[in-house]
N, CA, C and O of each residue as an XYZ file, in Angstrom:
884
protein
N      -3.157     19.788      8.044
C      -1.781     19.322      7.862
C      -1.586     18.727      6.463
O      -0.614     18.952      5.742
N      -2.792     17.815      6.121
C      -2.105     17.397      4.461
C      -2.340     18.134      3.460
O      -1.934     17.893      2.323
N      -3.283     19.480      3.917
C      -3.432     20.258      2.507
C      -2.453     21.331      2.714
O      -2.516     22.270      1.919
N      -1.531     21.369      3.662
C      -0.684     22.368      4.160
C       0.362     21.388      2.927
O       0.602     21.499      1.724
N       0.692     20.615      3.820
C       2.210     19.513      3.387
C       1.828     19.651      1.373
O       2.768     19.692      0.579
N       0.826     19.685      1.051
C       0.900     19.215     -0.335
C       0.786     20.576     -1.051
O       0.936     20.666     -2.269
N       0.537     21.554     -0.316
C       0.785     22.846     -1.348
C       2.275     23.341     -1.102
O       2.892     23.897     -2.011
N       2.800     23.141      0.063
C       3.993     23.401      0.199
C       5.063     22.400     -0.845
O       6.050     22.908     -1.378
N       4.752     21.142     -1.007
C       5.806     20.170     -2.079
C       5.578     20.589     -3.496
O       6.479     20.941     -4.257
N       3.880     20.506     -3.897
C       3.929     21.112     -4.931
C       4.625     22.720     -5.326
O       5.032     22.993     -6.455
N       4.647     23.367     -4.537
C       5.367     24.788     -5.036
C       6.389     24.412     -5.328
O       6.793     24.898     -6.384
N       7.433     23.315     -4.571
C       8.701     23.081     -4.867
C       8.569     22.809     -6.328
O       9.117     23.492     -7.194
N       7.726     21.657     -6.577
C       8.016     21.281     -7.869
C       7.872     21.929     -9.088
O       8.192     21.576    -10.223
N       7.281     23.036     -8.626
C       6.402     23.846     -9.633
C       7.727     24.785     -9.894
O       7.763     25.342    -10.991
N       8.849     25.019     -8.963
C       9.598     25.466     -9.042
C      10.893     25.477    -10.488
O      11.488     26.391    -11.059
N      10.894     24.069    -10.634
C      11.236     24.010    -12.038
C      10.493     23.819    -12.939
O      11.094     23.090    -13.728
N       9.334     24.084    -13.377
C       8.041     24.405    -14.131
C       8.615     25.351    -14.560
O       9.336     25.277    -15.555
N       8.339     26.828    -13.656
C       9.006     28.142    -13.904
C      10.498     28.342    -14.436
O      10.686     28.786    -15.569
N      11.430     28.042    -13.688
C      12.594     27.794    -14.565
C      13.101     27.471    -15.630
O      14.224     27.742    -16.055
N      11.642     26.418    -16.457
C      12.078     25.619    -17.922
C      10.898     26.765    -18.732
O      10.855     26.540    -19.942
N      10.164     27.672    -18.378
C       9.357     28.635    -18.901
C       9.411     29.169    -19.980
O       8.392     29.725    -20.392
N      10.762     29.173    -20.879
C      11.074     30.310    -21.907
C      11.739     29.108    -23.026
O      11.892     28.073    -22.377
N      12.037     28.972    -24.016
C      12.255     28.354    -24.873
C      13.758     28.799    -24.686
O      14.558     27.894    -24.450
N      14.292     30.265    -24.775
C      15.278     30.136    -24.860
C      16.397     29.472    -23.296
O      17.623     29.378    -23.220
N      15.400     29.156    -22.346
C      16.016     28.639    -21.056
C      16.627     27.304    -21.074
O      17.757     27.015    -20.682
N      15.201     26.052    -21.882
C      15.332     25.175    -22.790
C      16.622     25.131    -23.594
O      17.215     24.052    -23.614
N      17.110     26.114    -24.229
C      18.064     25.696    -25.515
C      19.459     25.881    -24.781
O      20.565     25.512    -25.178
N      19.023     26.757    -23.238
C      20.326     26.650    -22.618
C      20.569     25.343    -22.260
O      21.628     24.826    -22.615
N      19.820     24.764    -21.659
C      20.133     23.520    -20.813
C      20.757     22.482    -21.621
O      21.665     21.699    -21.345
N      19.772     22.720    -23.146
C      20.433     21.574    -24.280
C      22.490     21.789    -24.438
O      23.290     20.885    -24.682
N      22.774     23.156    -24.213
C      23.815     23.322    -25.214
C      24.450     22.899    -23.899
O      25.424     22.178    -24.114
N      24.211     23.116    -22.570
C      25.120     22.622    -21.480
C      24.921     20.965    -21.030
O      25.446     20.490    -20.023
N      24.170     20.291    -21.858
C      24.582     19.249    -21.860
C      25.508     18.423    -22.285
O      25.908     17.313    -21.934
N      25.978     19.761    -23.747
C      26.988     18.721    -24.647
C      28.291     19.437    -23.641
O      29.080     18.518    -23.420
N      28.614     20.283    -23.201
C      29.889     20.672    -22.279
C      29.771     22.115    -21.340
O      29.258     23.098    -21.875
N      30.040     22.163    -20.572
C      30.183     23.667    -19.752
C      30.676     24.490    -20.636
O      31.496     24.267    -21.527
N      29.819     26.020    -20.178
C      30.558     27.108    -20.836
C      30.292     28.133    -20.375
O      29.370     28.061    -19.562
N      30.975     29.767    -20.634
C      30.650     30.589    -20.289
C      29.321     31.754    -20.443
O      28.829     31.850    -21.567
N      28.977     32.280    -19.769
C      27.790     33.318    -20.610
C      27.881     33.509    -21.718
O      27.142     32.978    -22.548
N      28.967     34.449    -22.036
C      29.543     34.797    -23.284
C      28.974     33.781    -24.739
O      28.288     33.946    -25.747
N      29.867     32.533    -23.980
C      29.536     31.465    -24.986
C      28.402     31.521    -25.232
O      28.209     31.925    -26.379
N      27.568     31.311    -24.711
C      25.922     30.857    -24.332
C      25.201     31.669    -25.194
O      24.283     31.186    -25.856
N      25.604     33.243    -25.297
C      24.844     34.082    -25.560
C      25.349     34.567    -26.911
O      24.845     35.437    -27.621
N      26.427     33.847    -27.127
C      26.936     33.333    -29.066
C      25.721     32.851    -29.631
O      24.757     33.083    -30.361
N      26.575     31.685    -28.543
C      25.334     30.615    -29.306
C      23.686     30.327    -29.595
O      23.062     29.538    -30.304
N      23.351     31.362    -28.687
C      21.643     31.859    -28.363
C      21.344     32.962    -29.083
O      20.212     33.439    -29.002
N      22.200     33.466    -29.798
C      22.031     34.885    -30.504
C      21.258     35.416    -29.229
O      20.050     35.381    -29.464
N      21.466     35.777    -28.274
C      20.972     36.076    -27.157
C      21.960     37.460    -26.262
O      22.965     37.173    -25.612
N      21.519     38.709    -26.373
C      22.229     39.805    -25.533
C      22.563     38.814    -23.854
O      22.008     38.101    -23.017
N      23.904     39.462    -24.224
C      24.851     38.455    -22.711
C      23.324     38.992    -21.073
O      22.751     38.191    -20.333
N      23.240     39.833    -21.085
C      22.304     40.487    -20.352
C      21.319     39.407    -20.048
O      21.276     38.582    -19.135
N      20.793     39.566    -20.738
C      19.319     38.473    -21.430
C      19.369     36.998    -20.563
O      18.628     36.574    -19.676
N      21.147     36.131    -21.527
C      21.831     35.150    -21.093
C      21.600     35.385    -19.450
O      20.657     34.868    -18.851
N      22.223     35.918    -19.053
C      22.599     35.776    -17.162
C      21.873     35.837    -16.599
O      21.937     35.794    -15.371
N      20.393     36.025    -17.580
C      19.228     36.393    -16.292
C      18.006     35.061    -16.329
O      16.965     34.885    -15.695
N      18.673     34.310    -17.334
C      18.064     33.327    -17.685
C      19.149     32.111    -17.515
O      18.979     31.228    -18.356
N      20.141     31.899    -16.677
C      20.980     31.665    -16.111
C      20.906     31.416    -14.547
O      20.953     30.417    -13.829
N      20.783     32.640    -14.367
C      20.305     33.154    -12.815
C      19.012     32.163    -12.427
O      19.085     31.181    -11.688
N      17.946     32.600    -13.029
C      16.690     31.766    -12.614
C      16.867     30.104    -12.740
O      16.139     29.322    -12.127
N      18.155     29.612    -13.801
C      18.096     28.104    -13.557
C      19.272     27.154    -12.285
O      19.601     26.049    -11.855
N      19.466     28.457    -12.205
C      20.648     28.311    -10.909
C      19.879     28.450     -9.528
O      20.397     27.900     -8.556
N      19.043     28.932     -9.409
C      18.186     29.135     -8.543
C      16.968     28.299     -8.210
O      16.326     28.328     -7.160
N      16.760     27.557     -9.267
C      15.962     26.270     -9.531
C      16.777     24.980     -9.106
O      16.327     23.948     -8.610
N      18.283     25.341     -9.470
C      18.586     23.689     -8.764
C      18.967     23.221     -9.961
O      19.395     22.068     -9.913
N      18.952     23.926    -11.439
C      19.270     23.002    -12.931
C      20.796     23.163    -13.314
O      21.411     22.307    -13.951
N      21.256     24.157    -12.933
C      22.473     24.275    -13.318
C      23.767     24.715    -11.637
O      23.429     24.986    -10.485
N      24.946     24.623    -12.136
C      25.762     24.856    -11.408
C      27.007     25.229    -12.105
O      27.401     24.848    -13.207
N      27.759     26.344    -10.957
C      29.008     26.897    -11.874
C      30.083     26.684    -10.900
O      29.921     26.469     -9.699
N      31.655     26.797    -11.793
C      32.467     26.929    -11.291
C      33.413     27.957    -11.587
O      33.131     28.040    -12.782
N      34.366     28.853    -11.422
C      35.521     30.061    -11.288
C      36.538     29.462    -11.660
O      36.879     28.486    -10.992
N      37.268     29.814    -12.727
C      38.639     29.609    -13.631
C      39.178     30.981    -13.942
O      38.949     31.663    -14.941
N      40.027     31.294    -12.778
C      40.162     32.698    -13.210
C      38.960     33.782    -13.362
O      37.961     33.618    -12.662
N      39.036     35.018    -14.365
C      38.440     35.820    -14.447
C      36.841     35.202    -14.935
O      35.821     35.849    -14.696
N      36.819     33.924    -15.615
C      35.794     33.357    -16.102
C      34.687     32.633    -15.082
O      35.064     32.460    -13.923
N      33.424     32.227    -15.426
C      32.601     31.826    -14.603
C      31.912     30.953    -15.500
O      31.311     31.621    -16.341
N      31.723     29.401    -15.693
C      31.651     28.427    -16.375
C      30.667     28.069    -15.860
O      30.698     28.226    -14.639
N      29.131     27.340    -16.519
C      28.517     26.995    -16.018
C      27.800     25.408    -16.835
O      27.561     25.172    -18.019
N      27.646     24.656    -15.727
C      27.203     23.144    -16.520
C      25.874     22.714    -15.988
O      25.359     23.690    -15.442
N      25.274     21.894    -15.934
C      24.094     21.253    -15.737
C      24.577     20.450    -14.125
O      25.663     19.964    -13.811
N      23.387     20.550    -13.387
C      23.166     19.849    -12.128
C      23.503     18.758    -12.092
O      23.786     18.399    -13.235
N      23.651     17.928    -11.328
C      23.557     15.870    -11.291
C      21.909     15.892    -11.612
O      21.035     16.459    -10.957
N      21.771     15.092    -12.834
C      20.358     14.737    -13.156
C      19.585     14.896    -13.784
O      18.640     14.271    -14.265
N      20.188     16.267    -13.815
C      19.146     17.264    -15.006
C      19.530     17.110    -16.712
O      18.984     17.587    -17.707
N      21.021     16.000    -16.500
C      20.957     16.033    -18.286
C      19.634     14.453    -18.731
O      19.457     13.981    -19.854
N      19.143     14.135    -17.798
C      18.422     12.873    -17.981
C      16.774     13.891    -17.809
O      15.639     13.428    -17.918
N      17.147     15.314    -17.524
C      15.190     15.797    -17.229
C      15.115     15.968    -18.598
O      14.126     15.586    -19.223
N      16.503     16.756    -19.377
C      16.121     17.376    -20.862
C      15.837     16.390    -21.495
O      15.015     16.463    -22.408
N      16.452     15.218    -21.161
C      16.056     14.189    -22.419
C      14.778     13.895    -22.508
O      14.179     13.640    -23.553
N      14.351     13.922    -21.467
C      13.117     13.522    -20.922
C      12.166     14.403    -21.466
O      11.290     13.954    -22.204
N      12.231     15.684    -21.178
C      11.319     16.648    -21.740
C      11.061     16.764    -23.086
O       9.905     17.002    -23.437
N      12.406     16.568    -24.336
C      12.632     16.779    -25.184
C      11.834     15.376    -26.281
O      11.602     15.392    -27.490
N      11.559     14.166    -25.137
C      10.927     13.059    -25.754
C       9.569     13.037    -25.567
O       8.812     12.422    -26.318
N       9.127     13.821    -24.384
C       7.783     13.776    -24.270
C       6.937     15.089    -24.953
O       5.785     15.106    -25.387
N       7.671     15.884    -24.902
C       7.193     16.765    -25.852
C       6.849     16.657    -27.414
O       5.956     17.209    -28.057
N       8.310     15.353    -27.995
C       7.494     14.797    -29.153
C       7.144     13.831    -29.505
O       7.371     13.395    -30.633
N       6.508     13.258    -28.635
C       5.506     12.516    -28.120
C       4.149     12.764    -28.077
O       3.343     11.873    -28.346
N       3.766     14.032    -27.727
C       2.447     14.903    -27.406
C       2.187     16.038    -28.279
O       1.052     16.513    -28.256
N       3.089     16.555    -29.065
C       2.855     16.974    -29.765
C       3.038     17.353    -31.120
O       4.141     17.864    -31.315
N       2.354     17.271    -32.054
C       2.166     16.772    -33.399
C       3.164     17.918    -34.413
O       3.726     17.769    -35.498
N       3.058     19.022    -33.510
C       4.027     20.436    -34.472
C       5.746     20.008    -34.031
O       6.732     20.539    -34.543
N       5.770     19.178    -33.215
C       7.171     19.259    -32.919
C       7.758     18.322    -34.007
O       8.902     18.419    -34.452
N       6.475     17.047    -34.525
C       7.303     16.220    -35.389
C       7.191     17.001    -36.911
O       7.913     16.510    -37.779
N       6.306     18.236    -37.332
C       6.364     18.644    -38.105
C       7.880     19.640    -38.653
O       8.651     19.792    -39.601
N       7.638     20.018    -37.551
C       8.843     21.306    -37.771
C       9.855     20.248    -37.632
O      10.787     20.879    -38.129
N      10.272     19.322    -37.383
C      11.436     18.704    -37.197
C      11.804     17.782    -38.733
O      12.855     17.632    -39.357
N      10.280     17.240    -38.977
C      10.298     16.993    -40.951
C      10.672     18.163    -41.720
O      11.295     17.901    -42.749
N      10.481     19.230    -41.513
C       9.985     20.485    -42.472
C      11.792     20.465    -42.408
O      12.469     20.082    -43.362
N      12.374     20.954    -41.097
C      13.863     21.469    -41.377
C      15.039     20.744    -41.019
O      16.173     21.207    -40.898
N      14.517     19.095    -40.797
C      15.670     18.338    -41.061
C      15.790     17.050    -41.986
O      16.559     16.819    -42.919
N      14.792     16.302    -41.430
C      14.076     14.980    -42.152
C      14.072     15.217    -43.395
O      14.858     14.431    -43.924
N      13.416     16.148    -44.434
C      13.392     16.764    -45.705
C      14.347     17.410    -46.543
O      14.250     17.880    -47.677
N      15.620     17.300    -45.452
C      17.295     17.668    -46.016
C      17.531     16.788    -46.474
O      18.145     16.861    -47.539
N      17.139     15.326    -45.868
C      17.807     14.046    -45.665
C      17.308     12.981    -46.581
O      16.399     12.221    -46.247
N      18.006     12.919    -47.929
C      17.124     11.862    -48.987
C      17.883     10.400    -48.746
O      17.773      9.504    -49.584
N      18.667     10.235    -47.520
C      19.006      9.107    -47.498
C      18.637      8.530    -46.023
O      18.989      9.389    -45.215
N      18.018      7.319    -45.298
C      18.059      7.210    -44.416
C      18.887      7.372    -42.946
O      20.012      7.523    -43.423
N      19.036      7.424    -41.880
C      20.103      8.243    -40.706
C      20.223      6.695    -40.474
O      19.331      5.894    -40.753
N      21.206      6.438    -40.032
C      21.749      5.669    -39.421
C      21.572      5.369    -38.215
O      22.064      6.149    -37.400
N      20.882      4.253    -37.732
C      21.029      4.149    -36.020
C      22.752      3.786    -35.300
O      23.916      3.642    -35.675
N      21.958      3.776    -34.102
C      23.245      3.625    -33.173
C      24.030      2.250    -33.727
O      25.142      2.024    -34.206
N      22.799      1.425    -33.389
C      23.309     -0.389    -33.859
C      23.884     -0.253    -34.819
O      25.030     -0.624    -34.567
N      23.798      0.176    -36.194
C      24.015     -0.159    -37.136
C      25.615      0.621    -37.526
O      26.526      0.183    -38.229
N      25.521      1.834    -36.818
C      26.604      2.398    -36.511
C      28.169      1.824    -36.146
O      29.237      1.863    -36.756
N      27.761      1.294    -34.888
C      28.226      0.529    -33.949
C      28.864     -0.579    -34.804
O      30.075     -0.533    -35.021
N      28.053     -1.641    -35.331
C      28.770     -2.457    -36.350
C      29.358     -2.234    -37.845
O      29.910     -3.078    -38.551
N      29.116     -0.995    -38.114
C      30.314     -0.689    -39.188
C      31.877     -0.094    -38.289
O      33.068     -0.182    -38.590
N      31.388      0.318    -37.481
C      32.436      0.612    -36.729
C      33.209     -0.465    -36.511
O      34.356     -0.409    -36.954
N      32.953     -1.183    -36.085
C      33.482     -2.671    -35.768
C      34.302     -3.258    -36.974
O      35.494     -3.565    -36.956
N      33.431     -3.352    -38.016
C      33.974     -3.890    -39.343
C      35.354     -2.912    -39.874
O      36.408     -3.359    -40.327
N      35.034     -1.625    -39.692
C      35.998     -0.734    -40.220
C      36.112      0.209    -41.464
O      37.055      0.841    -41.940
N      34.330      0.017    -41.933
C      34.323      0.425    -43.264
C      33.824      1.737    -42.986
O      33.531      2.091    -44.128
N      33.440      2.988    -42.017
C      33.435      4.188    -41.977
C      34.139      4.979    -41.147
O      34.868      4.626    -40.220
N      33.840      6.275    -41.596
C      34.706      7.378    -41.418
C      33.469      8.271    -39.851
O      32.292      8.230    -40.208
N      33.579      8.682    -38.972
C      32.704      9.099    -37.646
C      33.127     10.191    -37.625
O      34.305     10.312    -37.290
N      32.445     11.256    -37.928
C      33.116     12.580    -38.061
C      32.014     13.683    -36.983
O      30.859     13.886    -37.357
N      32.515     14.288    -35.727
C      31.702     14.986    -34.798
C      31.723     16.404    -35.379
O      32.815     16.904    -35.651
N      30.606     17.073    -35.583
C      30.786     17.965    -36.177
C      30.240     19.072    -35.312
O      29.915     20.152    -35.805
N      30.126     18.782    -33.891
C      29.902     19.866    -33.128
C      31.104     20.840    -32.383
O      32.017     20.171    -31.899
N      31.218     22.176    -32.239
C      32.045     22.969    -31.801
C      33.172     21.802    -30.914
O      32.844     21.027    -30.015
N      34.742     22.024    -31.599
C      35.606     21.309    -30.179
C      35.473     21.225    -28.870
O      35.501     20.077    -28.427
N      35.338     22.085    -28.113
C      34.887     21.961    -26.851
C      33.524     20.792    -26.621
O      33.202     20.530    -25.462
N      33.045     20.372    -27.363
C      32.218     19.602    -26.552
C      32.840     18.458    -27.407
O      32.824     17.456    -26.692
N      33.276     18.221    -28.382
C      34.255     17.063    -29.061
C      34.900     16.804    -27.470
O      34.390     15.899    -26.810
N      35.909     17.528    -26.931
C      36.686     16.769    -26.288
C      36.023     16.640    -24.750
O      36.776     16.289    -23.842
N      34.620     16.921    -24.463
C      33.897     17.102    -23.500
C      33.582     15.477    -23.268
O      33.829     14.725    -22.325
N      32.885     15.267    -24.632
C      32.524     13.511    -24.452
C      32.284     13.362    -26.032
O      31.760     14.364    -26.518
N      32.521     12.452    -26.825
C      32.190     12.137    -27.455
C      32.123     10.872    -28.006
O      32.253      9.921    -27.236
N      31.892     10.604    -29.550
C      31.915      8.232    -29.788
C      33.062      8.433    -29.973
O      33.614      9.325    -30.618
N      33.552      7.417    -29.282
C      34.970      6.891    -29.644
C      35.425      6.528    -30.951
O      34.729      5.915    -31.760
N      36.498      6.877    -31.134
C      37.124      6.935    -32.738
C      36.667      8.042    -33.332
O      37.532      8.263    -34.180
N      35.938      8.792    -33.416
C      35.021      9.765    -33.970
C      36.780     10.778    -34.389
O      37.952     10.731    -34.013
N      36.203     11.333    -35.055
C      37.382     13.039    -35.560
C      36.343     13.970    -35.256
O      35.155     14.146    -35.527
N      37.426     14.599    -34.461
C      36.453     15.803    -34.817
C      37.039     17.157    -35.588
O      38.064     17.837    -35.557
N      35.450     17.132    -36.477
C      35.444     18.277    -37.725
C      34.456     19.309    -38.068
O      33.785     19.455    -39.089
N      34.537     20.160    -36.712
C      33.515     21.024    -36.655
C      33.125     21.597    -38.197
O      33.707     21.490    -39.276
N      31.677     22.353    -37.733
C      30.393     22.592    -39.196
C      30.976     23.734    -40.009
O      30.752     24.037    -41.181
N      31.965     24.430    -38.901
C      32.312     26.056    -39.456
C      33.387     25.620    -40.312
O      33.550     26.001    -41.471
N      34.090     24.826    -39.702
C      35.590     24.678    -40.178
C      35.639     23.284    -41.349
O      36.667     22.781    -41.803
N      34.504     22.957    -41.588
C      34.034     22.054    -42.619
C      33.518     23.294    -43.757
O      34.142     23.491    -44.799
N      32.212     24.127    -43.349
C      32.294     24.982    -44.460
C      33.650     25.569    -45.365
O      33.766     25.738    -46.578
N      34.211     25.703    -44.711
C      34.943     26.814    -45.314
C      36.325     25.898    -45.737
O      37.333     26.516    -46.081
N      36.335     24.587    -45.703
C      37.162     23.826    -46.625
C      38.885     23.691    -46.098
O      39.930     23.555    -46.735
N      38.511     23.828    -44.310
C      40.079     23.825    -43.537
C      40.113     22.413    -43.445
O      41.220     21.907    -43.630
N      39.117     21.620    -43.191
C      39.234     20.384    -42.793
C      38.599     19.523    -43.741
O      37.753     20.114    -44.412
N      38.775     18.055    -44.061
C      38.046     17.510    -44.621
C      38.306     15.538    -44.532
O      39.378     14.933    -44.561
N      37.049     15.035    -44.434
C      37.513     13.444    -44.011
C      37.776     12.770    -45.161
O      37.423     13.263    -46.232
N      38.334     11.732    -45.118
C      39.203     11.276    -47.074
C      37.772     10.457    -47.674
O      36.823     10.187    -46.937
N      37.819     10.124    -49.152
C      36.646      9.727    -49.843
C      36.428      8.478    -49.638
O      35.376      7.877    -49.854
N      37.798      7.895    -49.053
C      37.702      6.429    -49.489
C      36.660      5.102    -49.130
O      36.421      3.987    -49.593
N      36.116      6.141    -47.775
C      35.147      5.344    -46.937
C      33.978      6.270    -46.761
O      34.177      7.482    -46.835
N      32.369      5.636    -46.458
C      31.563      6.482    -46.268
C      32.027      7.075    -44.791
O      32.796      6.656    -43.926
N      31.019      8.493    -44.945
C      31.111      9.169    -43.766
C      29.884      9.392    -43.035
O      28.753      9.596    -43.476
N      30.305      9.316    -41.821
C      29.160      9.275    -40.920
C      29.208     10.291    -40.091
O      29.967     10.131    -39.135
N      28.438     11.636    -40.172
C      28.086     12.777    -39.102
C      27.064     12.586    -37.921
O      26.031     11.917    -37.910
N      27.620     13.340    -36.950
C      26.823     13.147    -35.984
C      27.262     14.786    -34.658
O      28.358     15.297    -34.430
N      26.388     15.010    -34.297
C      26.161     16.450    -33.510
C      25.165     16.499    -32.559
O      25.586     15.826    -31.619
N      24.095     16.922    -32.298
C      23.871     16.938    -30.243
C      23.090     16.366    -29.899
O      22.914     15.931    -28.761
N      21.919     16.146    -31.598
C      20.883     14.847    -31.088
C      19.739     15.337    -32.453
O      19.991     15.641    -33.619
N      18.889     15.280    -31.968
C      17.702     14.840    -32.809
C      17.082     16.277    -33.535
O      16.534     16.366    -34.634
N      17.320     17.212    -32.676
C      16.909     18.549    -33.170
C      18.192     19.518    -33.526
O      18.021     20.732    -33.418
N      19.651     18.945    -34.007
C      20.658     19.793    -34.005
C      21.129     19.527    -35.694
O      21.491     18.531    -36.320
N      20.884     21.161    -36.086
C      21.176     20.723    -37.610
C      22.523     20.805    -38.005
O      22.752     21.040    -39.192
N      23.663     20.617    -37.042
C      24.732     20.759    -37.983
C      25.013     19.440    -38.778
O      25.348     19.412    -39.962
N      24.837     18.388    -37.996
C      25.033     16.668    -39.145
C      24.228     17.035    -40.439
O      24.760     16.897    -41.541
N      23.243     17.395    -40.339
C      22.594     17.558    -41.788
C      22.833     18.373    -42.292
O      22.428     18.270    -43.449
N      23.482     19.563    -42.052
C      24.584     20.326    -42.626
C      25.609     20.243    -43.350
O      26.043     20.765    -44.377
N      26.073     19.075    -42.218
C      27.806     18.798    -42.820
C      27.486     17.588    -43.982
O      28.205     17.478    -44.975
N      26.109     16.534    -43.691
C      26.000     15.365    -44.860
C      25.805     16.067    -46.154
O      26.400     15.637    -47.142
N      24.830     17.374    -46.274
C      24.466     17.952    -47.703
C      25.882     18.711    -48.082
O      26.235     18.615    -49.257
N      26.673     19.419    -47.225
C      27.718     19.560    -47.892
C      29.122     18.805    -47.953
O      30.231     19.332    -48.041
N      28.836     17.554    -47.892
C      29.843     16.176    -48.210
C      29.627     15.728    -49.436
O      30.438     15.385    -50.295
N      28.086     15.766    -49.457
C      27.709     15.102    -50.841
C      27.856     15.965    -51.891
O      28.320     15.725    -53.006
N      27.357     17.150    -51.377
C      27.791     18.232    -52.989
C      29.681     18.162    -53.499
O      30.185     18.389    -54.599
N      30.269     17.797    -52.312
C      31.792     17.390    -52.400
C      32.311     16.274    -52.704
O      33.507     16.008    -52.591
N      31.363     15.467    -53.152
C      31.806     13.909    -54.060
C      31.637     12.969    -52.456
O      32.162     11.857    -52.515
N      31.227     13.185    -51.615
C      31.331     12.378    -50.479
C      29.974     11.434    -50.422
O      28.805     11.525    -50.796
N      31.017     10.233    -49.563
C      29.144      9.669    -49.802
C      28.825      9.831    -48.048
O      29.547      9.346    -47.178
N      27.939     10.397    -47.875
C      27.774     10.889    -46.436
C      26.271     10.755    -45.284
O      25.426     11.642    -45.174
N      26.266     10.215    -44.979
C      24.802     10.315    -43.814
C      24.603     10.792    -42.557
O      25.413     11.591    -42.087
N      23.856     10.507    -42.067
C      24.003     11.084    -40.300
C      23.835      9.825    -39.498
O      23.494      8.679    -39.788
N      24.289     10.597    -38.090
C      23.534      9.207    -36.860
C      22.368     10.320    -36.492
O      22.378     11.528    -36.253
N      21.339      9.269    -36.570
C      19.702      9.521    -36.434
C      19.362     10.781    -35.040
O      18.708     11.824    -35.050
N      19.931     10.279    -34.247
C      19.976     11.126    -32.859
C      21.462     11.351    -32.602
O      21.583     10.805    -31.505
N      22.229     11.647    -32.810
C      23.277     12.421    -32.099
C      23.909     11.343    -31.504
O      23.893     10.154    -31.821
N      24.691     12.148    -30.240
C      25.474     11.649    -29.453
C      24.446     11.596    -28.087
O      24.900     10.636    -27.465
N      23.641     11.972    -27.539
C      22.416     11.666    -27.052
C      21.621     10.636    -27.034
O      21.082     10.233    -26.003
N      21.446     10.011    -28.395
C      21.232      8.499    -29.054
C      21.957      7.625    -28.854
O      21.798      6.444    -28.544
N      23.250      8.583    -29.144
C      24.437      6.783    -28.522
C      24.657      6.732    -26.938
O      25.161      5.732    -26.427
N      24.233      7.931    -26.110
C      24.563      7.627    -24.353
C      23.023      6.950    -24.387
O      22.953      5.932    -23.699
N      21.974      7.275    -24.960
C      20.776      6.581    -24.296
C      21.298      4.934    -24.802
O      20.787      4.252    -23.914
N      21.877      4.161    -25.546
C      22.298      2.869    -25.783
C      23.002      2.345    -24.943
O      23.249      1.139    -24.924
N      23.527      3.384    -23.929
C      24.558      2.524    -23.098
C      26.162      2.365    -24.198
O      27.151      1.719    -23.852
N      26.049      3.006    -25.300
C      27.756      2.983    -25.538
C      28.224      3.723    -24.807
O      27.649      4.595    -24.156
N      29.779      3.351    -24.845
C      30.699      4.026    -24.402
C      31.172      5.462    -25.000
O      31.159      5.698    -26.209
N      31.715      6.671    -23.718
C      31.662      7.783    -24.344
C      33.260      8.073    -24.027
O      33.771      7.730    -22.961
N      34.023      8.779    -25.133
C      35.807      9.069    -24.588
C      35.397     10.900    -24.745
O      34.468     11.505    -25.281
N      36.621     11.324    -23.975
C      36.517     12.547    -23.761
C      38.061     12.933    -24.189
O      38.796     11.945    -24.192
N      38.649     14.075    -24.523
C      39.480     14.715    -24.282
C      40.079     15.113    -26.126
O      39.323     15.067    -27.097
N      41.253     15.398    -26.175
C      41.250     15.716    -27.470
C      41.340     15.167    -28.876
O      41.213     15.650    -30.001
N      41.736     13.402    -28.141
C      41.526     12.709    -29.126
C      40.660     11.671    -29.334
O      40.057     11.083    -28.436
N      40.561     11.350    -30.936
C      39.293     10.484    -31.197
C      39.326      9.471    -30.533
O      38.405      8.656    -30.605
């Protein structure tokens, strides 16, 4: 009976073992943390054949990680109750344990960055004071999904190409999905080549829910 009972629980668990298996399964779960979306989307954003997407979809739906809902012809899919607290989890212990994750993360972000990132705290009290500019620079849809309050949002694409732009008068502060997402260090190197004086928040918006700030949602800052 107990070597019955304990191979039977462990399979369960082992169950999302298999499900988090593929890196690109991983980068799903990340992008459905910042807001629900469709395959389609998913498989934009994954440079990933939609095919590919749904079948790696399928297996985390079947695990218990994700869940969808029907809007019309569309089929939207978001993260389980719980599972946006496993990625964090995974995503800290992984660099934690291993030594290539803090490399590659120096090599193609840390080494963009000749000015220090900004923490949450420190964030938080310029905010307060009034002397910066909070600019979200991840796709709208997850701007109005959740984001820091007061923040604008000024997505990375629509920053390249010179539709949008935050005024000089105050520094600017970028921020996007967390610790491994390069659009803030994107949008800071091309602020500064634009006379801006510009930095990031250190971890994202990920960094500011693990603080316990407050998060606003919808279309405005």
């Amino acid at each position: 009976m107990h070597r019955e009972f304990k191979d039977a629980i462990y399979a369960q668990f082992a169950r999302i073992g298999h499900a988090v298996s593929t890196p690109k399964r991983i980068e799903l779960l990340d992008l459905l943390a910042q807001s629900e979306r469709t395959v389609a989307d998913l498989a934009e954003e994954t440079a990933t054949p939609i095919k590919n997407t749904s079948a790696h979809l399928r297996a985390l739906r079947v695990a218990g990680l994700v869940d969808t809902r029907k809007d019309g012809p569309f089929v939207y899919y978001r993260l389980a109750g719980g599972v946006h607290a496993f990625v964090q989890e995974l995503e800290q212990l992984a660099h934690a344990r291993f030594a290539e994750v803090e490399r590659v993360t120096q090599l193609f972000l840390a080494g963009r960055d000749d000015l220090e990132p900004v923490t949450v705290r420190e964030l938080q009290q310029r905010m307060r004071d009034g002397d910066v500019t909070v600019i979200d620079v991840r796709p709208r849809a997850e701007f109005e999904s959740g984001h820091i309050p007061g923040a604008l949002s000024m997505p990375i694409d629509q920053l390249k190409r010179g539709r949008i732009a935050p005024p000089k008068a105050r520094e600017v502060i970028a921020y996007c999905r967390g610790r491994y997402c390069v659009y803030a260090v994107e949008a800071v190197t091309l602020l500064r080549k634009r006379g801006h004086r510009a930095r990031r928040l250190a971890d994202g918006l990920p960094g500011w829910r693990r603080e316990g700030r407050g998060i606003a949602s919808g279309a405005e800052g």
